[in-house]
Structure formats: structure tokens, C-alpha cells
C-alpha positions in Angstrom: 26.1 10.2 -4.1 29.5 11.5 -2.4 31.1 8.7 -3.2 30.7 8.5 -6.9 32.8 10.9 -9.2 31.5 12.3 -12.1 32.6 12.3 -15.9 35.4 14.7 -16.8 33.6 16.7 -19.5 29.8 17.2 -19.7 28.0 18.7 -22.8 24.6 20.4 -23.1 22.2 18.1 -24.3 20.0 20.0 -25.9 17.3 18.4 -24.3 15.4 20.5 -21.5 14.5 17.2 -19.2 18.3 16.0 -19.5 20.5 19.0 -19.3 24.1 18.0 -19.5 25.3 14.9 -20.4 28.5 13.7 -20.6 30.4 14.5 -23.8 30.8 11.3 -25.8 26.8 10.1 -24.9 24.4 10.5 -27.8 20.8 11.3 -28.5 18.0 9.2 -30.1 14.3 9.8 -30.3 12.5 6.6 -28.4 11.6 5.4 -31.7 14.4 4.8 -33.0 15.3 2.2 -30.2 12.6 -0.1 -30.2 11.0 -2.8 -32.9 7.6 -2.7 -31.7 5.6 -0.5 -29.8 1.7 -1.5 -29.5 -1.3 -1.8 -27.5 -2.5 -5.0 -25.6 -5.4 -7.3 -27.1 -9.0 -6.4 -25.5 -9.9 -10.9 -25.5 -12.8 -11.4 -22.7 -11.6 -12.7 -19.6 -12.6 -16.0 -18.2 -12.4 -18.0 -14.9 -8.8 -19.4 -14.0 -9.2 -23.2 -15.4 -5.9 -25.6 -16.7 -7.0 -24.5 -20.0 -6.9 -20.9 -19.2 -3.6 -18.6 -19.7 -2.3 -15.7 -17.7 -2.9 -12.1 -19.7 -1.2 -8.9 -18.0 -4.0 -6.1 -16.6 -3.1 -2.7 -15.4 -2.8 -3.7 -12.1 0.4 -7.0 -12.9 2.6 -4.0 -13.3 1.2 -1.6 -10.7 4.4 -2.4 -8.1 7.0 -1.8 -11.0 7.5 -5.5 -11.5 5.5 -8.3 -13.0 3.1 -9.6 -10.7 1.6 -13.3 -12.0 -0.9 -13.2 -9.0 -2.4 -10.1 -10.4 -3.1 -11.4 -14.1 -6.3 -12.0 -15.7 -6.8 -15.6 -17.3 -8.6 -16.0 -21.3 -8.8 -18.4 -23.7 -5.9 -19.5 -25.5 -8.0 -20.0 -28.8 -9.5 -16.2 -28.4 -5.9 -14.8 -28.8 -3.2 -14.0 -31.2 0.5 -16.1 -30.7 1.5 -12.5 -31.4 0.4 -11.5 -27.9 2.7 -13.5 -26.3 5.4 -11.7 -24.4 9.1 -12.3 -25.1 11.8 -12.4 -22.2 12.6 -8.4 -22.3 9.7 -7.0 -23.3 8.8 -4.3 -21.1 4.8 -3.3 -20.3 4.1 0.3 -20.2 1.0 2.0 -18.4 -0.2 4.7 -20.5 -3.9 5.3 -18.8 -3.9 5.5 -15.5 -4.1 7.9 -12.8 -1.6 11.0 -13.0 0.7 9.3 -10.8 1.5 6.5 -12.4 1.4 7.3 -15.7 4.7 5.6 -17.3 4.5 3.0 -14.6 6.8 0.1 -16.5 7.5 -4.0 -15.7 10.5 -5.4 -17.5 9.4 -9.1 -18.8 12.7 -11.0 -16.9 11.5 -14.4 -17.7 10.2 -16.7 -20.6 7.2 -18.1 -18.4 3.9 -17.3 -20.5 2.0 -14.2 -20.4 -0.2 -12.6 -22.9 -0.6 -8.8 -23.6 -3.6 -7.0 -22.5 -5.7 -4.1 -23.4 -4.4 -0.9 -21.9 -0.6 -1.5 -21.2 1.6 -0.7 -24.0 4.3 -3.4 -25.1 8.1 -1.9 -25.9 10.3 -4.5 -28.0 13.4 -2.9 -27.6 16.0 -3.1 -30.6 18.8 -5.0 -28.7 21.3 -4.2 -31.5 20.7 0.0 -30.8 20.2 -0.4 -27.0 20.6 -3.0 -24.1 17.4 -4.1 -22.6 18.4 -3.8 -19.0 19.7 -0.1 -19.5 16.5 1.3 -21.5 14.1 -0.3 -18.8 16.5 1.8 -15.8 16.4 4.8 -18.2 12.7 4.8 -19.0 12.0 3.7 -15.1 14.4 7.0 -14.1 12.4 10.0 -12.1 13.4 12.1 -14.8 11.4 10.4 -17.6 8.8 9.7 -15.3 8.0 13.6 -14.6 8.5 14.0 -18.5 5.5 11.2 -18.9 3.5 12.5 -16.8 3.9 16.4 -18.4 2.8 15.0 -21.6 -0.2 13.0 -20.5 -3.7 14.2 -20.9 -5.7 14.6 -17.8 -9.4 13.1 -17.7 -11.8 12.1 -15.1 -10.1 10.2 -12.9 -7.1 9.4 -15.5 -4.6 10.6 -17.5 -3.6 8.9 -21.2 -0.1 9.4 -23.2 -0.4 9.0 -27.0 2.0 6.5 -28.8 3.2 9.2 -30.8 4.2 11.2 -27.8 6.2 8.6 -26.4 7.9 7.8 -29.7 9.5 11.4 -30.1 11.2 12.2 -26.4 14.6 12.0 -27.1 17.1 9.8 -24.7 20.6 9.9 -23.8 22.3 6.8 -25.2 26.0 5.9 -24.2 28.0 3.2 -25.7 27.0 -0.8 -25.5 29.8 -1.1 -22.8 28.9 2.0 -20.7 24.9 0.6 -21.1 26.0 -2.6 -19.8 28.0 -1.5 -16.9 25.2 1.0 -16.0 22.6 -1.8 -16.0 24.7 -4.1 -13.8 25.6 -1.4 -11.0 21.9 -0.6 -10.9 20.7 -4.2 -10.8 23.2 -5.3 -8.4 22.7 -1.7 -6.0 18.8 -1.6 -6.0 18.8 -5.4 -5.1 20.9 -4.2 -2.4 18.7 -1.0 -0.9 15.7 -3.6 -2.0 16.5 -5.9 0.4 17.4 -3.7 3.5 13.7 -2.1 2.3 11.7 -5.9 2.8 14.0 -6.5 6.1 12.5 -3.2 7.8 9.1 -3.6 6.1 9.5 -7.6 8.1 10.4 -5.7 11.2 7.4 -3.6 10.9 5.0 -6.3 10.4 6.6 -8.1 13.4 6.0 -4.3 15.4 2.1 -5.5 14.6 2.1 -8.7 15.4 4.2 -8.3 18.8 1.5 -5.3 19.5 -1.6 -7.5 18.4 -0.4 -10.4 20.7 0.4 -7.9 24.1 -3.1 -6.5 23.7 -5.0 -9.7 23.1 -3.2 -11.0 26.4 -3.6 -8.1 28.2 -7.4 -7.8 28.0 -8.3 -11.9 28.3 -5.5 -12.7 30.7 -4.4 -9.3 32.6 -0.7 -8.8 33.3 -0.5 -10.2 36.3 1.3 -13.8 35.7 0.4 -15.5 39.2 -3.4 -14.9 38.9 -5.7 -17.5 39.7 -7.2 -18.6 36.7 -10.7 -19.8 35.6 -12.4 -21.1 32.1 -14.7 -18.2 30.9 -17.0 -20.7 29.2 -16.0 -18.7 25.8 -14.2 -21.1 23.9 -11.8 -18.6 22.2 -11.9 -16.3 25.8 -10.4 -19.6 27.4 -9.4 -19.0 30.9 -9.5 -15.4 32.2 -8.4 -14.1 35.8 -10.6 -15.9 38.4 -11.8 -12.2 40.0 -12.9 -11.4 36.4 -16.4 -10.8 35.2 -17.5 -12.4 31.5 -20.6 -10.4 30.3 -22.5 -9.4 26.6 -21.8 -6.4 25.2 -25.4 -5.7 25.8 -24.9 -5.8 29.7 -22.1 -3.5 30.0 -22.1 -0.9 27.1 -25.0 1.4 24.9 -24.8 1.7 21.6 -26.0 4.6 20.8 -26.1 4.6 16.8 -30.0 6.6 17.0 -28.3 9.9 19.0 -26.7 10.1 15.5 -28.0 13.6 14.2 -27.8 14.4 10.8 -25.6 17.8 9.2 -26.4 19.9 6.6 -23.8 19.3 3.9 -24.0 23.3 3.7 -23.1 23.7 6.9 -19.8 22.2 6.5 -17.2 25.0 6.8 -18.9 26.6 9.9 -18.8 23.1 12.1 -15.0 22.6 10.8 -13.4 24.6 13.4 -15.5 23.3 16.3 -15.8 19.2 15.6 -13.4 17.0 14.3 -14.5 13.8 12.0 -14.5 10.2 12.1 -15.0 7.3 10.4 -14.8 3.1 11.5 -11.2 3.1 11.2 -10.2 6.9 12.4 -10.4 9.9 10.6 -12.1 9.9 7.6 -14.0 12.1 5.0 -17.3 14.3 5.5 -19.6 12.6 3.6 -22.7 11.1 5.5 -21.8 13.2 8.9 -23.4 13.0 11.9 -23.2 15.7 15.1 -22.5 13.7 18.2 -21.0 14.7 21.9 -19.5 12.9 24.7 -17.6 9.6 25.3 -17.6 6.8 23.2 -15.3 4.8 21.0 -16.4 3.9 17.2 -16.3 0.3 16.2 -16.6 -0.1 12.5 -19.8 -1.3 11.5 -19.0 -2.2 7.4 -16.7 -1.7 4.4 -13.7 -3.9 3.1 -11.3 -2.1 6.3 -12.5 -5.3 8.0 -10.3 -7.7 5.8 -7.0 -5.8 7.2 -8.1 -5.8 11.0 -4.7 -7.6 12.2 -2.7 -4.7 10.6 -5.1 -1.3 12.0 -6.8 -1.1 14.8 -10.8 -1.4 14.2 -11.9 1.4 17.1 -11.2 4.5 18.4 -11.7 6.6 21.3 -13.2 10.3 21.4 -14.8 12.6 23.8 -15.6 16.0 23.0 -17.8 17.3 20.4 -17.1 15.2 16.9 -18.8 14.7 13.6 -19.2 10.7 12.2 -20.3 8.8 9.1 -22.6 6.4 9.1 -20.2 3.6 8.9 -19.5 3.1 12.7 -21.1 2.1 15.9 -21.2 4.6 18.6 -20.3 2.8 22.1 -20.4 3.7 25.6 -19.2 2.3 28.4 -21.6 1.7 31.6 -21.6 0.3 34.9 -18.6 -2.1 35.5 -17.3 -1.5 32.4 -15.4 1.9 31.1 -15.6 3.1 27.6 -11.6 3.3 26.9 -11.7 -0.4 28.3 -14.2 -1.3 25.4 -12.2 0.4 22.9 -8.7 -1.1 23.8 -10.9 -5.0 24.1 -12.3 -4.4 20.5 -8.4 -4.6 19.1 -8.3 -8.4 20.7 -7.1 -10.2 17.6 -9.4 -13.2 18.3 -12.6 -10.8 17.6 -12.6 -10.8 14.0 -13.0 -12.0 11.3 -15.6 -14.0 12.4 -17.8 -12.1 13.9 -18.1 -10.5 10.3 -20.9 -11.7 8.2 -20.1 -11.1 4.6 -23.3 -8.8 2.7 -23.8 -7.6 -1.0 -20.4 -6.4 -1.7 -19.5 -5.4 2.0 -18.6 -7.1 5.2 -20.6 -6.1 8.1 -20.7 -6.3 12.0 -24.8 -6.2 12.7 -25.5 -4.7 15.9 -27.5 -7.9 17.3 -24.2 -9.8 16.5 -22.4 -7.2 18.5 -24.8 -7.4 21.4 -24.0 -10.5 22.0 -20.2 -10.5 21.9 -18.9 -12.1 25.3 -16.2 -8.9 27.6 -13.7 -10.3 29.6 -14.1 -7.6 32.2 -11.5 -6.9 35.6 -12.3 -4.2 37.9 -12.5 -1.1 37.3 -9.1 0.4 38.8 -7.3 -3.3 37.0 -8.9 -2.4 33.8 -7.2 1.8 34.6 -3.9 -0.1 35.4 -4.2 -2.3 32.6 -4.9 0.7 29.9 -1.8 2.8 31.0 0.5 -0.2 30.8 -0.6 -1.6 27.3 -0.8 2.3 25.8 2.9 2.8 26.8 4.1 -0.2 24.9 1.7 0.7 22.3 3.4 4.1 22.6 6.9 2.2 22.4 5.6 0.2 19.2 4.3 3.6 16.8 7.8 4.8 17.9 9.8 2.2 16.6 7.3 1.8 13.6 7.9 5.5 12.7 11.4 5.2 12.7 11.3 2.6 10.4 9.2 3.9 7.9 11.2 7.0 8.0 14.1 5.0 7.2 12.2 2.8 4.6 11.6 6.1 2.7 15.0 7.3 3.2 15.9 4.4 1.2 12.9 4.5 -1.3 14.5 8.1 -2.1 17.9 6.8 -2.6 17.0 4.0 -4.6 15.4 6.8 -7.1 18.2 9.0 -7.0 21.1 6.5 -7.7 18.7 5.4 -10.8 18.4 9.1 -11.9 22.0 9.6 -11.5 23.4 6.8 -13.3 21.0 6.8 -16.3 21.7 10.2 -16.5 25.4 10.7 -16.2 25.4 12.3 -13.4 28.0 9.7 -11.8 30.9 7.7 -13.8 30.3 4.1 -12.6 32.3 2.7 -15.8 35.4 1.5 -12.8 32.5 0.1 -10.4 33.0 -3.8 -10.0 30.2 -6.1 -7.7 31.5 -7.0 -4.7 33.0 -10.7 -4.2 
């Protein structure tokens, strides 16, 4: 914030969440700034039909904006016209999880959406306060932690009372000062907003790039010039003509029955000696099982499957390790290592498909796996191979942290220039948009 100055004279607010304000700001109670302040209707949802319109759910507001692929759908004749949202309404979550209690959506459009049970619907009073600048104030870190100190904990959630909400007291400049405020903060977040989705692009391109040098590597090898012939596997295609193609069943145990199970008591004695795994990596204790020696885990079930492209669906350990049930336990044999196995399993081409859909779960059966076709090179290609594709994996997590370090470095900004201007904490009355 070097580059903002502050106010000339600050005054103490008398309110322990704001602290000093600047000296010709006011004070209002919530109440006093809004015309309606009300809970959501609790209509029965229905399929999306023609007939059917959108109503808001917990989950439209849950990224801080209004999300129309996240509505539920009703029918119109089950519903009040007085549910209808208005261009500026703003949808408050008042149960929720600790956390994202005071989670808020500003209404930025006349499309139609109806208000639903469990959000709370703030009308401001446009002639006490401008819309834009009480949705930055309310959506301000500081009023978030104050949200959250009043909620009520419960199993699993946390609720804030109307009344409770009503009486916090907010620092209110004049209609000019509101409106510049509003503007800087609209026209800077867009700003760190859109650096944010550029790095978040580059990071989904770090996954696709890695996704596509594995699935070469293990169906085509990296040596360009190689003879090539067709594996009879129609999505294998042609592999390296020195290559074997074999069933999973000829080349790797699975080993799911060595599985023994552990006392639940037990727990803190084996923590220091095994580590824990899941399908997907490291996971809880629940349903644990002792194993020892070389394998790599393939997950066997559970909704992880459905994001396959963007983590990796194995892992290699040796050692002593605990593992839920959720995974199969594979070992390499023969002409065939186990680290080969594990790095095949990420081919891209593998999944979903192979994935047959049960009661609630997807699920890899073990038959289906036993038959799964393994492009297979000799043993010191497939070494060769592995050290080459792990240092550009290597290369890829590198970059990928890097970026994510930088998307949270501007995450944090983005909060702290909100706090700061809403606050008074820096004089943006002279700021002009850029041409």
C-alpha cells in the first residue's frame, strides 16, 4: 500500500473492529442502511424444464459472485413475485461452515433469480449508502472476522442471527467518497482478478503439457526415430517395434488380500513407524491396513476419479505404510518394474473409461484392471525413460509452485487493498482509472 497516502486527520471510531477512521466519516448501525433484510423462500425444487426458474442455493454464492450454473430451478406458480431479486440486491450466507460465514454475492444484473431458503437478502437504502460501496465494505476482511465472532458454532455449521447483523455499526463516508471508493476497487480487483485467471490458465496448461509428455512417453518412448508398430490396442496405436504389449494380469500382482487390518486403538503407536495412504496420496486413517514392500496404489473408487486429468491417480511407496481400503496394491513382476506401472497408470487415455459408474461411486473393478493392455520397453528403456519424464515432472511442480505462490500473493493483496480502502486506511479520493 506504499503508494497510497493516507487521510490527514484520523479519529477513534469508537468501534473495536474499525479503530480509527478518518475524521469527517460517520457511523451507522447496519440497519439503518438497508430497506429489507429477510430470509429466502423454502419452495421444493424441481427438474430444470422451460417452465422452470433459477432460485439461488448456498452454493450460487459460494465463489463470492453469483453463479447461474449453481442455482436450483422451482415452479414459478409455487413462489412469491416478492422473491425475485432486484439488480443490487446482495445474498448473504448466514449458515454455513465457520469459514464462510458472511460469504456475500452482489446481484449486478436484472436477469431472473429467485431467493432461496438459507441466504439472507440485503436491499440496501440507495438514498443512505451506495450499493457498490456497502457490498466492498461488508465483503472487507475486517467485517468478515467480525461475522464470523458473532456466529454460533454447531455441528458442522455456524448460524448469525438477523438481529446480530442489524446492530454492527459501519463507517460511512460521504456519497462522493462512497463512489470513488467503489470505483477504485471495481476497476483494481478486475485488475489483480485478471493477472489471478492468467496464472491459474498457465497452471492448467503446466497439467496439460505434463499429461501429454507422460502419455507419450509411456506409449511411444522418447526416442523419435524408432521403428514403429500398431499394438493392436486401438487407443495404444503404434508403440516402438522392440516393445512388448501385455495385460496387466501378465506383468504385475495385485495384492489387495496381503491387506491386514489395524486396530483403530493402535493408532498412535504405528504413527511414528508407517506413513498412510489413500488412492490419490496421502490420506486419512480410517479403514487402515498394515502393508510392506514395493508397490504403487491405483485408486480403486470414490468421485477422485472424475478429476484424473488434473491429479495423478497412483503413487509409489516402498517401506513399511498403512492404506485404506480405497486402493489397489500393485506390484511389478517379471518384465515389467513397479515404478514403470505407476508412472503408465498417469497415461491420460486410461480413464475415464475404464471406470464403471456404481451406486453413488465410480469404481475401477479388479477384473477390469486385469485386463488393461501395458505398453512395455525393456527394462533399462523403461529406467531411462522414468528419470527423464520425473525431471520434467520435477520442472513442471516447480513452475506450478511458483505460480500458486504468486496467485496467493495476489489473493492477499486483493484483500488488503479492499480492507484498506473501505476502511480509510488510504485516501483514494484523487485516484482516476487509467485511459
Amino acid at each position: 500500500m506504499a503508494k497510497y497516502q493516507q487521510y490527514e486527520e484520523y479519529k477513534d471510531s469508537g468501534v473495536e473492529w474499525l479503530g480509527k477512521i478518518p475524521s469527517h466519516w460517520g457511523i451507522q448501525p447496519l440497519k439503518h442502511l438497508l430497506l429489507l433484510i429477510k430470509n429466502g423462500a423454502t419452495t421444493t425444487q424441481v427438474d430444470e424444464t422451460d417452465k422452470a426458474v433459477p432460485i439461488s442455493r448456498i452454493e450460487t454464492i459460494s465463489t463470492g459472485e453469483i453463479n447461474i450454473s449453481k442455482v436450483g430451478y422451482i415452479n414459478p406458480n409455487t413462489i412469491s413475485e416478492s422473491y425475485k431479486l432486484d439488480k443490487g440486491d446482495i445474498l448473504f450466507s448466514h449458515i454455513n461452515s465457520l469459514s464462510m460465514i458472511g460469504n456475500l454475492a452482489l446481484k449486478r444484473d436484472e436477469t431472473t433469480l429467485f431467493h432461496g431458503m438459507n441466504l439472507l437478502r440485503l436491499k440496501v437504502d440507495a438514498s443512505k449508502v451506495n450499493e457498490e460501496y456497502f457490498f466492498w465494505l461488508l465483503k472487507s476482511k475486517n467485517l468478515r472476522q467480525v461475522f464470523e465472532a458473532n456466529a454460533k458454532p454447531a455441528i458442522n455449521q455456524a448460524s448469525l442471527s438477523t438481529n446480530s447483523i442489524k446492530n454492527i455499526y459501519l463507517n460511512i463516508p460521504n456519497e462522493d467518497e462512497q463512489t470513488k471508493i467503489a470505483n477504485f476497487l471495481d476497476y483494481e480487483t478486475a485488475q489483480i482478478d485478471t493477472l489471478i485467471d492468467k496464472q491459474q490458465a498457465l497452471i492448467q496448461l503446466l497439467k496439460e503439457k505434463r499429461q501429454a509428455v507422460i502419455s507419450h512417453a509411456v506409449t511411444k518412448g522418447l526416442n523419435p526415430d524408432a521403428p514403429m508398430k500398431e499394438s493392436g490396442v486401438e487407443w495404444l496405436g503404434e508403440v516402438p517395434e522392440h516393445w512388448d504389449v501385455k495385460r496387466v494380469r501378465h506383468v504385475f500382482d495385485i495384492d489387495n488380500n496381503l491387506r491386514t487390518p489395524i486396530n483403530r486403538q493402535s493408532r498412535l503407536d504405528m504413527e511414528g513407524e508407517f506413513r498412510y495412504y489413500g488412492p490419490t496420496g496421502v490420506l486419512n486413517l480410517i479403514n487402515r491396513y498394515n502393508v510392506e514392500g514395493q508397490y504403487f496404489l491405483l485408486g480403486e473408487d470414490g468421485d477422485h476419479f472424475l478429476k484424473f486429468e488434473e491429479k495423478s491417480m497412483t503413487i509409489y511407496v516402498e517401506g513399511k505404510f498403512n492404506v485404506n481400503n480405497h486402493a489397489h496394491l500393485i506390484k511389478g513382476k517379471g518384465a515389467c518394474s513397479t515404478k514403470w506401472g505407476c508412472l503408465y497408470f498417469e497415461h491420460k487415455d486410461l480413464f475415464p473409461w475404464l471406470i464403471k459408474q456404481g451406486v453413488g461411486r465410480y469404481k475401477l473393478q479388479k477384473t477390469v484392471l486385469l485386463d488393461i493392455p501395458v505398453a512395455i520397453p525393456p527394462l533399462d528403456e523403461q529406467e531411462f525413460i522414468l528419470n527423464a519424464v520425473n525431471k520434467k515432472k520435477n520442472n513442471f511442480s516447480e513452475i506450478e509452485k511458483r505460480t500458486e505462490a504468486l496467485i496467493n500473493l495476489l489473493k492477499e493483496r486483493r484483500t488488503a487493498l479492499i480492507s484498506a480502502a473501505v476502511t480509510g486506511k488510504i485516501d483514494v479520493r484523487g485516484w482516476v482509472a487509467p485511459e
